[in-house]
C-alpha positions as CSV (number, residue, x, y, z in Angstrom):
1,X,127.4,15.9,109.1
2,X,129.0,19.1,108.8
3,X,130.7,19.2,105.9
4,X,127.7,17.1,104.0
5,X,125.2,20.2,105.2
6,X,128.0,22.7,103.6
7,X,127.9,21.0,100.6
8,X,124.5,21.0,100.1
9,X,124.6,24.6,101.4
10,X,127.0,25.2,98.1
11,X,125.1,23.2,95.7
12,X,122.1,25.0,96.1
13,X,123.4,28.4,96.0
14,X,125.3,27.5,93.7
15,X,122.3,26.4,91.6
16,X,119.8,29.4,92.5
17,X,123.1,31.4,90.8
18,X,122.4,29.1,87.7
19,X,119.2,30.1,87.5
20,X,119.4,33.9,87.9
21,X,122.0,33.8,85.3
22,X,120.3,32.1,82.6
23,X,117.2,34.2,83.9
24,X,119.4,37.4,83.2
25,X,120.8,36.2,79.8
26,X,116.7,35.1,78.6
27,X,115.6,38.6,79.5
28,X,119.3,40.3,77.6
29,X,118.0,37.7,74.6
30,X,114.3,39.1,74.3
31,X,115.1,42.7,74.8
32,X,117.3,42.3,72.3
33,X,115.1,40.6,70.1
34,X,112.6,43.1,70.6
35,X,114.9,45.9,70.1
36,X,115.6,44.1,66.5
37,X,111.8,43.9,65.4
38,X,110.9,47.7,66.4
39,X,109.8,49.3,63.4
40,X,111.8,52.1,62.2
41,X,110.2,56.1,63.1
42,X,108.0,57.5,60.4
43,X,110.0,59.8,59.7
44,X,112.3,57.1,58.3
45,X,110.2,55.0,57.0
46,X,109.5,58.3,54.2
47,X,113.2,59.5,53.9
48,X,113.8,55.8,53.2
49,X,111.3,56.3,50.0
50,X,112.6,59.3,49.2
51,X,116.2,57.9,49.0
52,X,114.9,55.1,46.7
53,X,113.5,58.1,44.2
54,X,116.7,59.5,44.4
55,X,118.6,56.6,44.1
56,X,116.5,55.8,40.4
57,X,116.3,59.6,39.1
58,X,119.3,61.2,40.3
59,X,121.6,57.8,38.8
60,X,121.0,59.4,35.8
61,X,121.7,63.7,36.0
62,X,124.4,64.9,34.4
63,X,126.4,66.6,37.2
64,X,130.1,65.1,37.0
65,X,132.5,66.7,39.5
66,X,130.6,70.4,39.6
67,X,129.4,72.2,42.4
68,X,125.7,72.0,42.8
69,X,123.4,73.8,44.1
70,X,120.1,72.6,45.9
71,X,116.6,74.5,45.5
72,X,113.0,74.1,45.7
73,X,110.2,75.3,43.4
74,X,107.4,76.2,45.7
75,X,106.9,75.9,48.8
76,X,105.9,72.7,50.9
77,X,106.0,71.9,55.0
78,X,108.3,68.9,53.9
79,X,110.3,70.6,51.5
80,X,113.3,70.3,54.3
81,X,112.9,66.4,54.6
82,X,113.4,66.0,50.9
83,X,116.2,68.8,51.0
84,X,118.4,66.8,53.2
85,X,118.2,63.7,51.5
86,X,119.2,65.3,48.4
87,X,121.9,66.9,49.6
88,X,123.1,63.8,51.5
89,X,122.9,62.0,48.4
90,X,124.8,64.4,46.1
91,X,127.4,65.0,48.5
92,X,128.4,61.4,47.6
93,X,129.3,62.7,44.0
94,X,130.9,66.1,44.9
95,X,130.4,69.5,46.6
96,X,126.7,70.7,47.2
97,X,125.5,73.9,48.1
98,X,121.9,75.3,49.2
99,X,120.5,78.0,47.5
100,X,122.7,79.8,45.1
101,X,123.2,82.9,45.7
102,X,127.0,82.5,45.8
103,X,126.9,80.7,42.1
104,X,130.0,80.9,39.7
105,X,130.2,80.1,36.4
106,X,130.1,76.7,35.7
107,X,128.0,75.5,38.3
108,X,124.9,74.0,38.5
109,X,121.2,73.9,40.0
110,X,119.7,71.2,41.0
111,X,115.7,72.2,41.6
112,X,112.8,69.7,43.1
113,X,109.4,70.1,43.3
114,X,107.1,67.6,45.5
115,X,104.0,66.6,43.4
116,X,103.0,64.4,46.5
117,X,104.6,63.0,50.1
118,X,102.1,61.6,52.0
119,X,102.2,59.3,54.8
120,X,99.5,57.9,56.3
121,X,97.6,55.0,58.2
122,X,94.8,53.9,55.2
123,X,93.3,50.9,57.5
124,X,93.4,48.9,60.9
125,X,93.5,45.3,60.5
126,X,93.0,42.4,63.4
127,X,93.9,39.5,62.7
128,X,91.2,37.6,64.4
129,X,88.4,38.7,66.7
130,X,89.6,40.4,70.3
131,X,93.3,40.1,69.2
132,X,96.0,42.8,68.3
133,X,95.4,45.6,66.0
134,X,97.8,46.3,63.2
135,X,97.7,49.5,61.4
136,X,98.9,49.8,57.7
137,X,101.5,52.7,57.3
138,X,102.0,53.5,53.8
139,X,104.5,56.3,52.1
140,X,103.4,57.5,48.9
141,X,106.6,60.1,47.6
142,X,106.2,61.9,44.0
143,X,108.7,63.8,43.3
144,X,110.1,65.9,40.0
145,X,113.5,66.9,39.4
146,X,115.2,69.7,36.9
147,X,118.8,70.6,36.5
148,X,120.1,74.0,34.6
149,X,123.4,75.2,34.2
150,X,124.7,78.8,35.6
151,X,122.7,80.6,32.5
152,X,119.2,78.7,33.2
153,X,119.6,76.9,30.6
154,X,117.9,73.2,31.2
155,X,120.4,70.0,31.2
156,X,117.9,67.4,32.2
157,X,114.9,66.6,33.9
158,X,112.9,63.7,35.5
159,X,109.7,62.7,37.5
160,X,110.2,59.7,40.2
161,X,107.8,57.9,42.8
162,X,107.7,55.6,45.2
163,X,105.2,53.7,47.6
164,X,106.0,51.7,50.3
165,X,103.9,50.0,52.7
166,X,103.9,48.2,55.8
167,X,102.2,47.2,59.1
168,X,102.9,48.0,62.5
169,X,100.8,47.0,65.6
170,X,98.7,49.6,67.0
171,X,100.0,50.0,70.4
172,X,104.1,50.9,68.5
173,X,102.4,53.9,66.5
174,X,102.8,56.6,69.5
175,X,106.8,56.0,69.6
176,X,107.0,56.3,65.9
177,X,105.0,59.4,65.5
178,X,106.6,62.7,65.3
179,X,104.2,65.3,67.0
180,X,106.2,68.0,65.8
181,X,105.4,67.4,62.2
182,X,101.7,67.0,61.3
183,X,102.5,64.7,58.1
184,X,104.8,63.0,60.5
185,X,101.8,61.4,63.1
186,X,99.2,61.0,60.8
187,X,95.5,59.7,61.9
188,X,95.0,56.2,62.7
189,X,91.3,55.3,61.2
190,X,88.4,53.3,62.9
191,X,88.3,49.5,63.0
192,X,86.1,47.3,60.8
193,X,85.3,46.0,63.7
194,X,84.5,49.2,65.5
195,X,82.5,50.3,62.4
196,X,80.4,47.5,62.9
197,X,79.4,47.3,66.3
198,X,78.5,50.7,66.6
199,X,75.1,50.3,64.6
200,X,74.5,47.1,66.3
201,X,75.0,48.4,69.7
202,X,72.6,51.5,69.1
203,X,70.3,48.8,67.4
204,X,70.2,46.5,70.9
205,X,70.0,49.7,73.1
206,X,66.9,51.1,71.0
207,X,65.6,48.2,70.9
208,X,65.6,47.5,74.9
209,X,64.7,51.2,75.0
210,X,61.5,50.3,72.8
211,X,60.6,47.0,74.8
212,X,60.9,48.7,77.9
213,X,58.2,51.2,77.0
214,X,55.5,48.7,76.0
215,X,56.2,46.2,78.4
216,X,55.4,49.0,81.5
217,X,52.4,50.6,79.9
C-alpha cells in the first residue's frame, strides 16, 4: 500500500514538473516571438531610408581609394543622422574625415544637403470597429549629393529619395519614439472614427439639451 501511494506520489509530481516545464518553454516561445515582430525604433526605421539613398547615389561617385571628407551645406536638426550614415557608408570604401579643415592635396569633399527628412504618422487605421488601432509611419528622405576635389572644382553630383512606409499598432508607438528628437516622435493624428463621433455625440447631447427644455415648460 506503501510503495503504491509513493508511486503515485512520484507520478504526479512528476507530472505537475511536466507541466511547469512546457509552461516555461510556451512563455520562452512567445516572448521570443514577440521580441521577433517588435518594430524597429524610428529612428531606424529613417537611417534605414537613408542607407537605401546612399546605397543608389553614392554606388556611383567617383571616390576610388582617397580620403574624403564629409560636410553639409546648410544647416538642418538632422543633419547629424544623415552625417553618420554617410560616413558609415564611405568608410566601407576608404578613409573618411569630417570637415576639412586638415585637407591635403588630392583629397576630396563629399557635401549633402537635405531637401526633405520627414517622418511622420499620416493616418490611424482600425481594422474593424472597437478593435486595435494601427498607425501608418512613413519616412520620406530627399537628399542631394556634390563631390569636388581639393581645388572646388565639381567631380559629380546627384539627387536621391526614398519613401518607406509601414504600420505599427498604436499602443508600440511610445517605445519607438525618441523624445529627444522632435522629428524623431512625431504626432499621432485623430481616428476616422474619432472624427466622426464627435459631431454625432454633440448632435445627441444638444439635442437632449433641446428636448429637455420644451418638455419642462
Amino acid at each position: 500500500m506503501d510503495k503504491r501511494f509513493l508511486k503515485n506520489q512520484i507520478a504526479k509530481f512528476l507530472f505537475r514538473l511536466w507541466i511547469i516545464a512546457n509552461l516555461i518553454a510556451l512563455s520562452f516561445c512567445l516572448s521570443i516571438a514577440q521580441e521577433k515582430d517588435k518594430p524597429i525604433t524610428n529612428e531606424n526605421f529613417l537611417r534605414r531610408s537613408v542607407d537605401r539613398v546612399l546605397e543608389d547615389c553614392l554606388k556611383e561617385a567617383p571616390v576610388g581609394s582617397k580620403t574624403v571628407w564629409v560636410t553639409q551645406e546648410d544647416e538642418n536638426p538632422c543633419s547629424w543622422l544623415v552625417e553618420e550614415e554617410i560616413v558609415s557608408y564611405l568608410q566601407k570604401r576608404g578613409a573618411v574625415g569630417i570637415e576639412p579643415a586638415n585637407m591635403r592635396e588630392g583629397d576630396l569633399v563629399l557635401s549633402f544637403r537635405i531637401i526633405k527628412l520627414n517622418l511622420e504618422y499620416p493616418e490611424v487605421k482600425s481594422k474593424k470597429f472597437l478593435g486595435k488601432s494601427w498607425v501608418r509611419r512613413e519616412a520620406q528622405v530627399f537628399l542631394s549629393f556634390k563631390l569636388t576635389d581639393y581645388r572646388g572644382e565639381v567631380l559629380w553630383s546627384k539627387r536621391g529619395e526614398e519613401v518607406n512606409s509601414d504600420l505599427i499598432e498604436r499602443g508600440l508607438l511610445v517605445d519607438l519614439n525618441n523624445k529627444s528628437y522632435p522629428f524623431l516622435s512625431p504626432e499621432v493624428p485623430e481616428s476616422r472614427w474619432g472624427q466622426y463621433i464627435e459631431p454625432v455625440a454633440v448632435t445627441i447631447v444638444v439635442g437632449a439639451l433641446v428636448y429637455l427644455f420644451f418638455a419642462n415648460r
